[in-house]
C-alpha positions as CSV (number, residue, x, y, z in Angstrom):
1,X,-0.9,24.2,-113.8
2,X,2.6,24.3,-115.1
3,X,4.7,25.7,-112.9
4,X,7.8,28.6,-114.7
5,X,8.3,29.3,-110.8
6,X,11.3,26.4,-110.4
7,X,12.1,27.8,-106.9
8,X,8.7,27.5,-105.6
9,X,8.2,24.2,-107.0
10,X,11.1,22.9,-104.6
11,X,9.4,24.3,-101.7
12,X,6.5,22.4,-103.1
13,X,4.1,25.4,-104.2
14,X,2.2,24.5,-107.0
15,X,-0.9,26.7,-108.5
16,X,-3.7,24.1,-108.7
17,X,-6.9,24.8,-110.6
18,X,-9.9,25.0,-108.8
19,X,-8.2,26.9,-105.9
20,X,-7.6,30.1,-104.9
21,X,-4.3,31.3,-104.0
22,X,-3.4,35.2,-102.5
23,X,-0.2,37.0,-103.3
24,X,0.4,38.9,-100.2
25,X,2.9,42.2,-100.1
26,X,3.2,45.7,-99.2
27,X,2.9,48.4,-102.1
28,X,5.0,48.8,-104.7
29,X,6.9,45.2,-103.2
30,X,6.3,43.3,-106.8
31,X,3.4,41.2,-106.4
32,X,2.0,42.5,-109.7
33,X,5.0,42.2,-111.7
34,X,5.5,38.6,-110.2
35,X,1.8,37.8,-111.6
36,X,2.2,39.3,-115.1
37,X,5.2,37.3,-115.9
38,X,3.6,34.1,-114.1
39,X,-0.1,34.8,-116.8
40,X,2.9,35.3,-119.7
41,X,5.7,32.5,-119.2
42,X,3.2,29.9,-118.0
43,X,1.7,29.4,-121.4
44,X,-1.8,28.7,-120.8
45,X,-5.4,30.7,-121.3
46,X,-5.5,33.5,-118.6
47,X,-8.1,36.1,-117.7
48,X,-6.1,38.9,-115.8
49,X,-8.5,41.9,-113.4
50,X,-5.7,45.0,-113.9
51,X,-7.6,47.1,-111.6
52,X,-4.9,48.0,-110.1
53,X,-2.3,48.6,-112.7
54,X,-3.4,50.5,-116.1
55,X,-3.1,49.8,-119.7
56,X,-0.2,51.9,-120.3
57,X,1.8,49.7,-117.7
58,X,1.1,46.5,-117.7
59,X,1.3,46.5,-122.1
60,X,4.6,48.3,-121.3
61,X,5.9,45.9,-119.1
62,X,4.2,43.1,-120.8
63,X,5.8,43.6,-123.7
64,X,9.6,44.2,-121.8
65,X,8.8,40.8,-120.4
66,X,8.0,38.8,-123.7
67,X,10.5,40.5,-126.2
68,X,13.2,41.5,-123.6
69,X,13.6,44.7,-124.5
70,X,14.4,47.2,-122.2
71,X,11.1,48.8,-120.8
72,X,11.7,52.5,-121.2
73,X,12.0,51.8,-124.8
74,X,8.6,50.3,-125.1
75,X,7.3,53.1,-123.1
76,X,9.1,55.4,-125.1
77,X,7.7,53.6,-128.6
78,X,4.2,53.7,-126.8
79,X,4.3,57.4,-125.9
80,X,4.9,57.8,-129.5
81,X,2.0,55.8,-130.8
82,X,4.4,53.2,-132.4
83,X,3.8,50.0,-130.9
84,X,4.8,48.0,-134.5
85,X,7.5,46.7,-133.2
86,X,5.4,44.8,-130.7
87,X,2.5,44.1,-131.9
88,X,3.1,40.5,-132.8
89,X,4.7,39.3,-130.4
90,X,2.0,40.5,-127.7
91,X,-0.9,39.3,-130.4
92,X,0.6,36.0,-130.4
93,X,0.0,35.7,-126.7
94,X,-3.8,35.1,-127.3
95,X,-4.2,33.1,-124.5
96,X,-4.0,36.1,-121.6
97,X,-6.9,38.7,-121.8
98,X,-6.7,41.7,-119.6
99,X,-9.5,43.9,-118.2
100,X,-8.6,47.1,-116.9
101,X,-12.0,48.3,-115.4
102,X,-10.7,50.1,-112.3
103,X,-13.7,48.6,-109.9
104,X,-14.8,45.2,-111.7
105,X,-18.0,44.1,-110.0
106,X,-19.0,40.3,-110.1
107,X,-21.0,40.2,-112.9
108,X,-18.4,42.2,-115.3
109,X,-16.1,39.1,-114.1
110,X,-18.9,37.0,-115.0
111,X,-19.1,38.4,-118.1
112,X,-15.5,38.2,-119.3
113,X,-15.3,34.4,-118.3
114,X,-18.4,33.5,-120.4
115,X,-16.6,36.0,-123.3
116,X,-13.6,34.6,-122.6
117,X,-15.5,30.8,-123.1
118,X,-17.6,32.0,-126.3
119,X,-14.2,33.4,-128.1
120,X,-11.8,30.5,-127.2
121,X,-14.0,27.7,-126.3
122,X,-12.2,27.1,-123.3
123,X,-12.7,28.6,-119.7
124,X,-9.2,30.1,-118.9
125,X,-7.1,27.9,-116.4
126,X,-5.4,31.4,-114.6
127,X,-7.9,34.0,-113.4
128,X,-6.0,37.0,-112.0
129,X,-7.5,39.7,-109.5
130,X,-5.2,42.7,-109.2
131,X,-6.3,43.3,-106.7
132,X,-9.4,42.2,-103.9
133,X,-9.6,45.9,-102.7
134,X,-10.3,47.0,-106.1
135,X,-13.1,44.8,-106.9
136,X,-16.8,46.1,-106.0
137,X,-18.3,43.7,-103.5
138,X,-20.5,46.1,-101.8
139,X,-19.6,48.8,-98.9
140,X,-17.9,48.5,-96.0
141,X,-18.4,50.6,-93.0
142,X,-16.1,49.0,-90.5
143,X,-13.5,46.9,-89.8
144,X,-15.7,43.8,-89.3
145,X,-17.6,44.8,-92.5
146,X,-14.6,45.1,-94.6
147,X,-13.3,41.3,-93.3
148,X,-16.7,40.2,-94.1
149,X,-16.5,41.5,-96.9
150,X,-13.3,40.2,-97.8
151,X,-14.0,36.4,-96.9
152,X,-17.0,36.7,-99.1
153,X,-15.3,37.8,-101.9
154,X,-12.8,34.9,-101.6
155,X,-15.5,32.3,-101.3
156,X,-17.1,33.6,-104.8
157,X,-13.4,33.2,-106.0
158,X,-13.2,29.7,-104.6
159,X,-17.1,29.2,-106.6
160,X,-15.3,31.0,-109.5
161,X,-12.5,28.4,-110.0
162,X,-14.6,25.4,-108.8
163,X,-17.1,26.5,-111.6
164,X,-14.9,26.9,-114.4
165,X,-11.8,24.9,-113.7
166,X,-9.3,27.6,-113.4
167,X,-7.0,28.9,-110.7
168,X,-7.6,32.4,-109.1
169,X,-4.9,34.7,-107.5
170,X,-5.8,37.1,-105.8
171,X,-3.3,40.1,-104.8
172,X,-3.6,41.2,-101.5
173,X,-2.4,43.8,-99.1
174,X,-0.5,43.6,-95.7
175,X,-1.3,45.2,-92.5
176,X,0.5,48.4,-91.7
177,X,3.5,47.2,-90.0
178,X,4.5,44.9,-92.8
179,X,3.4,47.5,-95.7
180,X,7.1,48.7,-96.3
181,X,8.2,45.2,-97.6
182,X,11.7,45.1,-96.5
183,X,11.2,42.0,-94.0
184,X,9.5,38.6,-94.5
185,X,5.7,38.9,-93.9
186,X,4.2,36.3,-91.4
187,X,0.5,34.8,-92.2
188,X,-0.7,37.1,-89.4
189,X,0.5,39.8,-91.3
190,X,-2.3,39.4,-94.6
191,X,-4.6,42.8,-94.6
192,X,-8.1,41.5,-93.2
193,X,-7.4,38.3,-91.7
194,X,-8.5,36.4,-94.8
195,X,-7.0,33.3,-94.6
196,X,-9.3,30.8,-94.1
197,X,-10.3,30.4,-97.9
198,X,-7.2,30.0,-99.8
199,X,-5.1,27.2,-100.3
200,X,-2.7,29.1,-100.4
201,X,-0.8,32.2,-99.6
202,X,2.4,33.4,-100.4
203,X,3.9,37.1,-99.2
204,X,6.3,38.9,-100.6
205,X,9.1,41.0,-99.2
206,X,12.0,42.3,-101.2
207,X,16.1,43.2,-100.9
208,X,18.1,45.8,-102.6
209,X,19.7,43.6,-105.5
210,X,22.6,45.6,-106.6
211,X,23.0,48.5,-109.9
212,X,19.4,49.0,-109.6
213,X,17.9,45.6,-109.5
214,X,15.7,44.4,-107.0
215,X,15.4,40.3,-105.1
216,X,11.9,39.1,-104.9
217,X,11.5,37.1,-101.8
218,X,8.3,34.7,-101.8
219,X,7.3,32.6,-98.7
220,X,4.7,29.8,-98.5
221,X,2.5,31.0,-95.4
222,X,-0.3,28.7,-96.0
223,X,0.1,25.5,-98.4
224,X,-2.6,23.0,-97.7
225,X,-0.9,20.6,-100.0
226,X,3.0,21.0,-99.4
227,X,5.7,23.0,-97.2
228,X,4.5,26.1,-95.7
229,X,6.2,28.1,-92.5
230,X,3.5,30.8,-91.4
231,X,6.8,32.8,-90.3
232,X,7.3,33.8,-93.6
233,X,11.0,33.6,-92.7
234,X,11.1,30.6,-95.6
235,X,11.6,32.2,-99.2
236,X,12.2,31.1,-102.2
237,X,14.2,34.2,-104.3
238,X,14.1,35.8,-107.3
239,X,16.3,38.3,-109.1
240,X,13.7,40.9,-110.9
241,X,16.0,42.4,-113.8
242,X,15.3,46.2,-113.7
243,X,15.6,46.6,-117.7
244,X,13.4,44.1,-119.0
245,X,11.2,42.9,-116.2
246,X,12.0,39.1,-116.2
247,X,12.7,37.2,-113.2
248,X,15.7,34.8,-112.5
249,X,16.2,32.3,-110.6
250,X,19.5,33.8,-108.2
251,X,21.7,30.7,-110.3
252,X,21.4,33.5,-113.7
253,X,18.4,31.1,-115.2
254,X,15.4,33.1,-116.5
255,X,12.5,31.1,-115.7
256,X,11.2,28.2,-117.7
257,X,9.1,29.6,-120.4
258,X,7.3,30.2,-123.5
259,X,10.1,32.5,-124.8
């Protein structure tokens, strides 16, 4: 898939379809906000599971990232049911769909791929799942259940992107000690164990950027086809502006995009 993620690219992570990928980091690190802008900037069909984010943010933020305004204005303009001022700019982003069912099952993804197929004529290339906790793949009533569980649901992503020719990304969480993001996140640190499916896996961990911002760290733990250091002590960085939501390259360049 094209690649907006320059950085990455030079420690040769690419997003190939027909693989599944996991975007591994603690809560509230910035694996979400790295995906959104990824399903906006990379201008091609996407199918994006919210499940963990709802409608109110991800159009807020969504909206920040494609017009670059700042976000508490859009949320403010939301709140007051005027969303005008967006409205085409986020319509002409036809290609990326987002369901914000809070416990998809397999069949409702099912469902929204064959929509998704019947409306465009053309099976989305980026399939989002925000995130593998949140979808609905039966019980679990222990540890070993829940891992099961897990590697089963990333072997019907795996059938899910062989089947229609798209990418999936799954975001994932991190074991305990890793869950305050502040260092870099080792392979052996991915919530579960499930590694073994993916092609590749990258976690997060971030750094206080300065007047508010944020630095989005993102290391190649597992790339079957390029670089990868299970350490996770090899990043490529990101500057996440606070106001609008866009990512940087740490050089001041916004990443290669649509916009």
């Amino acid at each position: 898939m094209p690649n907006p993620l320059k950085a990455l690219s030079r420690l040769e992570v690419e997003f190939r379809r027909g693989e599944v990928s996991l975007l591994v980091a603690g809560p509230g690190t910035g694996k979400s906000l790295l995906a959104i802008n990824l399903a906006l900037l990379g201008g091609i069909p996407v199918l994006y599971f919210s499940a963990d984010s709802s409608a109110a943010t991800q159009i807020s933020r969504a909206a920040a990232i494609v017009t670059g305004d700042d976000v508490k204005d859009v949320k403010s303009a939301l709140l007051g049911n005027d969303v005008s001022a967006y409205e085409k700019e986020l319509g002409a982003r036809w290609w990326v769909r987002l369901n914000f069912s809070a416990r998809p099952t397999p069949d409702e993804m099912e469902l929204d791929l064959l929509g998704f197929l019947e409306i465009y004529g053309t099976a989305p290339h980026l399939v989002c799942v925000d995130n593998l906790t949140n979808v609905d793949y039966g019980s679990a009533g222990d540890a070993e259940s829940y891992t099961f569980g897990l590697e089963s649901l990333c072997e019907y992503l795996l059938d899910m992107g062989r089947s229609t020719g798209a990418h999936v990304q799954g975001m994932h969480h991190t074991t305990g000690e890793h869950s305050d993001g502040t260092s870099p996140i080792p392979l052996s640190g991915v919530k579960g164990k499930v590694t073994r499916v993916p092609s590749l896996i990258l976690t997060m961990h971030k750094e206080d950027g300065g007047m508010g911002g944020r630095i989005l760290n993102v290391s190649p733990v597992k790339n079957r086809e390029g670089f990868a250091d299970p350490s996770g002590r090899t990043f490529a960085s990101f500057r996440l502006n606070p106001r609008n939501l866009r990512l940087e390259e740490l050089d001041g360049a916004e990443f290669d995009s649509i916009i």
